[in-house]
C-alpha positions as CSV (number, residue, x, y, z in Angstrom):
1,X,72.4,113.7,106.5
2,X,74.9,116.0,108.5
3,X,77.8,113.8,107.8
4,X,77.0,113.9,103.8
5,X,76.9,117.7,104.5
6,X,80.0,117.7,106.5
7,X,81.9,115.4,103.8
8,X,80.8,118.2,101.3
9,X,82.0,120.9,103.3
10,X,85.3,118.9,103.7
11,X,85.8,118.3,100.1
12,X,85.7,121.9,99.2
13,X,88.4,122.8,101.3
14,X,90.1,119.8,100.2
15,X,89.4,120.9,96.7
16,X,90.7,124.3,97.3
17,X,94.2,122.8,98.3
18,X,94.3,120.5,95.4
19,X,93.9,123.6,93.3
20,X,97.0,124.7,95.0
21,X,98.6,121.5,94.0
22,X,97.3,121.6,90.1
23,X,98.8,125.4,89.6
24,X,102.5,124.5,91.6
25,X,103.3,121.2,91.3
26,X,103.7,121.3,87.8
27,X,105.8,124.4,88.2
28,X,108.1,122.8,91.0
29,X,106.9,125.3,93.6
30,X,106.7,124.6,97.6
31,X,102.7,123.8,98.3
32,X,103.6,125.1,102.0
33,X,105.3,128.4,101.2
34,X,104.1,130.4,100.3
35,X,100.9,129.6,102.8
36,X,98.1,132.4,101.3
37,X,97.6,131.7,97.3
38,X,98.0,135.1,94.9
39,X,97.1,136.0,91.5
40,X,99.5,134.0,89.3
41,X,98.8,137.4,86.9
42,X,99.9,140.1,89.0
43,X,101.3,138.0,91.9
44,X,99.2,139.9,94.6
45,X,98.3,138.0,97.5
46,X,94.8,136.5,98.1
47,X,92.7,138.0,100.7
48,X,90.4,135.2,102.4
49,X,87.4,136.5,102.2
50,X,88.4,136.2,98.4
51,X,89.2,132.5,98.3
52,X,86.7,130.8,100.0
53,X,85.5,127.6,97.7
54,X,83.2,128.8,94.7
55,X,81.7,131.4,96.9
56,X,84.3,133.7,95.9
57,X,84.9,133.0,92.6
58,X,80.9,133.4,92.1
59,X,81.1,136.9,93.6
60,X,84.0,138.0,92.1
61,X,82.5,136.8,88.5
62,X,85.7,134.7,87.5
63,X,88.4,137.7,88.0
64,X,91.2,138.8,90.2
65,X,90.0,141.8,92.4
66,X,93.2,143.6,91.8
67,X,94.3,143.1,88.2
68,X,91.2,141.7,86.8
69,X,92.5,138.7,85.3
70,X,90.5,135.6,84.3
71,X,90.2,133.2,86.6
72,X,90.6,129.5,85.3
73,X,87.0,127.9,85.6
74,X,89.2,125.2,87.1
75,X,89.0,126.1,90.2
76,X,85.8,125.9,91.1
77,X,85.0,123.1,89.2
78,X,88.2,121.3,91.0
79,X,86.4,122.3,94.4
80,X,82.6,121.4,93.6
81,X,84.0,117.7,92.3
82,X,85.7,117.2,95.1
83,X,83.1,117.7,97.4
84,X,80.1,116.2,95.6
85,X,82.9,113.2,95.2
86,X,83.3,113.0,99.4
87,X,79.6,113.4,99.5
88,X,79.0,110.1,97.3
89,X,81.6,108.3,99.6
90,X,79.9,109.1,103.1
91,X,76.2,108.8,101.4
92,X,77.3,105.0,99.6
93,X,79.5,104.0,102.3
94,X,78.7,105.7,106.0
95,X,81.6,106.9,108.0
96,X,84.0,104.0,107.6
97,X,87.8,103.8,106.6
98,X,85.9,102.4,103.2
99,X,84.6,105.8,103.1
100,X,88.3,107.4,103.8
101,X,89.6,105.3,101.1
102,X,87.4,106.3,98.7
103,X,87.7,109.4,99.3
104,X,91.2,109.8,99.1
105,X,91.5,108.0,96.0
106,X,88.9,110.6,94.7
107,X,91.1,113.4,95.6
108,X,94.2,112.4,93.5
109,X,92.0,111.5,90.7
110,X,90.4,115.0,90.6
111,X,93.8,116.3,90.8
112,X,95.5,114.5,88.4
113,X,92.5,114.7,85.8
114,X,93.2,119.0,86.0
115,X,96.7,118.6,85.9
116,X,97.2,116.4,83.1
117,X,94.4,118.2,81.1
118,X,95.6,121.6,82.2
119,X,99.8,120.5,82.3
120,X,100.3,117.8,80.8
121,X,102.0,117.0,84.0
122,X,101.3,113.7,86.2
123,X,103.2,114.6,89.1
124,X,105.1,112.1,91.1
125,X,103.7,113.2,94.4
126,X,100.1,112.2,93.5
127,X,100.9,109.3,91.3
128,X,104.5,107.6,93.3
129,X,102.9,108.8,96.4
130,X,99.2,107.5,96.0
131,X,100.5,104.0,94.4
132,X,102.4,103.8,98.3
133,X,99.2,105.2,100.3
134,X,96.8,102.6,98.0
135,X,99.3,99.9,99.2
136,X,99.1,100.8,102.9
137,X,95.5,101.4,102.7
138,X,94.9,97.6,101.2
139,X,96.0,96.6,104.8
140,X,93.1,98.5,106.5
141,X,90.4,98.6,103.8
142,X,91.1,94.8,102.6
143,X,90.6,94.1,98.6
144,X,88.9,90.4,97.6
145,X,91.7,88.1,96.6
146,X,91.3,87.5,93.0
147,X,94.7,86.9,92.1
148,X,96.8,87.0,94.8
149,X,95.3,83.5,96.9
150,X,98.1,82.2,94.1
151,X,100.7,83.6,95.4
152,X,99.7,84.5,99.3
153,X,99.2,81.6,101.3
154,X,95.2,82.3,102.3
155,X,96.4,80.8,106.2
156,X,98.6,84.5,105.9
157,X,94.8,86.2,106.8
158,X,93.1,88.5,104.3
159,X,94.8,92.0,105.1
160,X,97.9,90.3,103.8
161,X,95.7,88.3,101.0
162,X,94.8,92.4,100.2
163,X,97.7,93.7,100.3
164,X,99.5,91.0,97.4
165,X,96.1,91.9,95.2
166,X,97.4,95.8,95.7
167,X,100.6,94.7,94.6
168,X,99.6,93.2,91.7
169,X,97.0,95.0,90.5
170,X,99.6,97.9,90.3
171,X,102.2,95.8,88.8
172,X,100.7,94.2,86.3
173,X,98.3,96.5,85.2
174,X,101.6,99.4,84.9
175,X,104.0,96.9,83.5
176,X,101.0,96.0,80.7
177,X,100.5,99.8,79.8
178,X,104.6,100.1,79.9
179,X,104.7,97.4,77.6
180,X,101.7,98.5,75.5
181,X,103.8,102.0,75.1
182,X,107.4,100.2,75.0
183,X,106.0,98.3,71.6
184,X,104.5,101.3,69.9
185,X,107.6,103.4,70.2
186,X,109.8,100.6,68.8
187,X,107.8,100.1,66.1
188,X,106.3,103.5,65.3
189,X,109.5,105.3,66.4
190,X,108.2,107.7,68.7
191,X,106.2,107.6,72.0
192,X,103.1,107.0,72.0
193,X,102.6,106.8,76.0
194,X,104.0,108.7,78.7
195,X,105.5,107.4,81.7
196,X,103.3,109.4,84.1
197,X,100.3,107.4,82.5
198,X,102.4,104.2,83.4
199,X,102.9,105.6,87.5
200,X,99.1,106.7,87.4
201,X,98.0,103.1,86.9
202,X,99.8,101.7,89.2
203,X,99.2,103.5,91.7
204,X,94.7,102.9,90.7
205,X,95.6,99.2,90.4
206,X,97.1,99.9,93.9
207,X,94.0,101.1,94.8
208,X,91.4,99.1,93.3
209,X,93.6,95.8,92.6
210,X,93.8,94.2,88.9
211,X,90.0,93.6,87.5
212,X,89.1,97.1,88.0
213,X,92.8,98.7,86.9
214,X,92.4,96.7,83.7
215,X,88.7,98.0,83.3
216,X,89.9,101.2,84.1
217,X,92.3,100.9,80.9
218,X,89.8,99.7,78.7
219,X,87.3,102.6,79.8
220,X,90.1,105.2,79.7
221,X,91.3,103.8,76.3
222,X,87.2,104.5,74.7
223,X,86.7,107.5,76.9
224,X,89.9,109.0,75.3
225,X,89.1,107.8,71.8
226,X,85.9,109.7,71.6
227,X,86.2,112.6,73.8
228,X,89.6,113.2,72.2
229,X,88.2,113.3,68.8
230,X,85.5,115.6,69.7
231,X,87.7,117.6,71.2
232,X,90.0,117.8,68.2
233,X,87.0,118.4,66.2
234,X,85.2,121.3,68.1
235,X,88.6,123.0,69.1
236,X,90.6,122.8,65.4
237,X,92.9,120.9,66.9
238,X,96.0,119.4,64.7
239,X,95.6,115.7,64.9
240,X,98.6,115.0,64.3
241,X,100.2,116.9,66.5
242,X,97.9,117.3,69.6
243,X,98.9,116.0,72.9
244,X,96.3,113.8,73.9
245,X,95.9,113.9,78.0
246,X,95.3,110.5,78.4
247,X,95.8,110.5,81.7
248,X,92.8,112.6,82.4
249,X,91.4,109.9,80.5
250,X,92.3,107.5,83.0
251,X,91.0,109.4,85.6
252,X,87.7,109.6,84.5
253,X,87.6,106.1,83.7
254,X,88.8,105.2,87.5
255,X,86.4,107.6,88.7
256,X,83.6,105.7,87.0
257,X,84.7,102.6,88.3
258,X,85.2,103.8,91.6
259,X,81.7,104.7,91.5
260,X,80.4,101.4,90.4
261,X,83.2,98.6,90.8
262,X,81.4,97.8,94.5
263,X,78.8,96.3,92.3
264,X,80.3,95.6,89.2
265,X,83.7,93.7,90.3
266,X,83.0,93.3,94.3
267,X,86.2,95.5,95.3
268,X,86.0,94.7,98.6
269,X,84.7,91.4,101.0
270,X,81.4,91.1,102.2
């Protein structure tokens, strides 16, 4: 019970630095300097005892001490996933590099899920980045070979057996949704898919390998479908002319999977 408490503790401050990453990323600002976060209203720096995880924002009812701006409900909401999300890992998994994993993949979900939504920005460092850390982490937290005993000899041991399903779970489920989007802009004659989706799945099929990257797009495809129509509908929205942020999509979808793909595709070796 501690260590689900701990891993809960952990994600908030985790979550607290992804928010950083959300609001300057997108923006092309340093994530290091400056070091204290400020009021993107009035710029004013951020005491500590006013940016402790949801605490504060509870206290401070949702506004900047100083200039009494509206603070996003992003933010805590960014922190509280996170650690409920590190909590599932420890409580499903125990303290285990399966754990880690998990939980790492869960941050960059979270984060991209608040950036595309709130941006419309997928940015490099969490989707590049995370398809090169899924990879690496395939050594140490082995994938079942599905699809790549074709193509790895299975006498090559099963870290490098995991390593070849990374690689192609992000390869072929990217350069599906690449073509997917390639085929609708040369027949509609405008894009219909961002290249940031096309990075994001790579780097879940990097993660997860190729069953669950391609149930990830299905999933992502229906969750978008609906919950972009509602939220068309409830909002006013032009449909014809609203971005839709699939990639949030996506990362709900993943999440999901995540969640369940231990019992629905046997992710990882027994």
């Amino acid at each position: 019970m501690i260590e689900i408490a701990l891993a809960f503790l952990a994600g908030l401050l985790i979550g607290s630095f992804l928010n950083v990453c959300v609001f300057r990323l997108p923006r092309d600002l340093s994530v290091v300097t400056p070091a204290r976060s400020f009021c993107p209203f009035c710029e004013e720096t951020i005491a500590w005892y006013d940016n402790i995880p949801v605490l504060s924002y509870a206290v401070l009812r949702g506004k900047c001490r100083r200039c009494g701006a509206r603070i996003p409900l992003r933010y805590p909401a960014v922190e509280l996933a996170t650690a409920i999300a590190f909590a599932i890992c420890v409580s499903w998994f125990g303290v285990n590099p399966v754990a880690l994993k998990y939980a790492v993949f869960s941050a960059i979900m979270i984060t991209l899920i608040a950036s595309d939504f709130e941006e419309r920005i997928l940015p490099d460092e969490f989707t590049i980045g995370g398809g090169v850390l899924g990879l690496i982490l395939a050594w140490f937290v082995p994938l079942r070979g599905e699809f790549a005993l074709f193509v790895v000899p299975y006498t090559w041991g099963p870290r490098w057996v995991s390593v070849g399903e990374a690689v192609i779970g992000a390869c072929v489920a990217s350069g599906s949704i690449w073509l997917a989007g390639w085929l609708y802009e040369k027949f509609r004659h405008k894009e219909g898919l961002g290249f940031g989706d096309v990075k994001m799945i790579f780097m879940i099929g990097a993660f997860l390998g190729l069953p669950a990257a391609l149930l990830t797009l299905i999933g992502g495809s229906l969750v978008g479908a609906v919950g972009g129509l509602l939220y068309i509908r409830f909002t006013s929205q032009d449909a014809s002319t609203y971005e839709l942020p699939f990639g949030s999509f996506l990362g709900v979808a993943a999440l999901g999977v995540a969640v369940y793909g231990e019992v629905l595709l046997k992710l990882h070796p027994r």
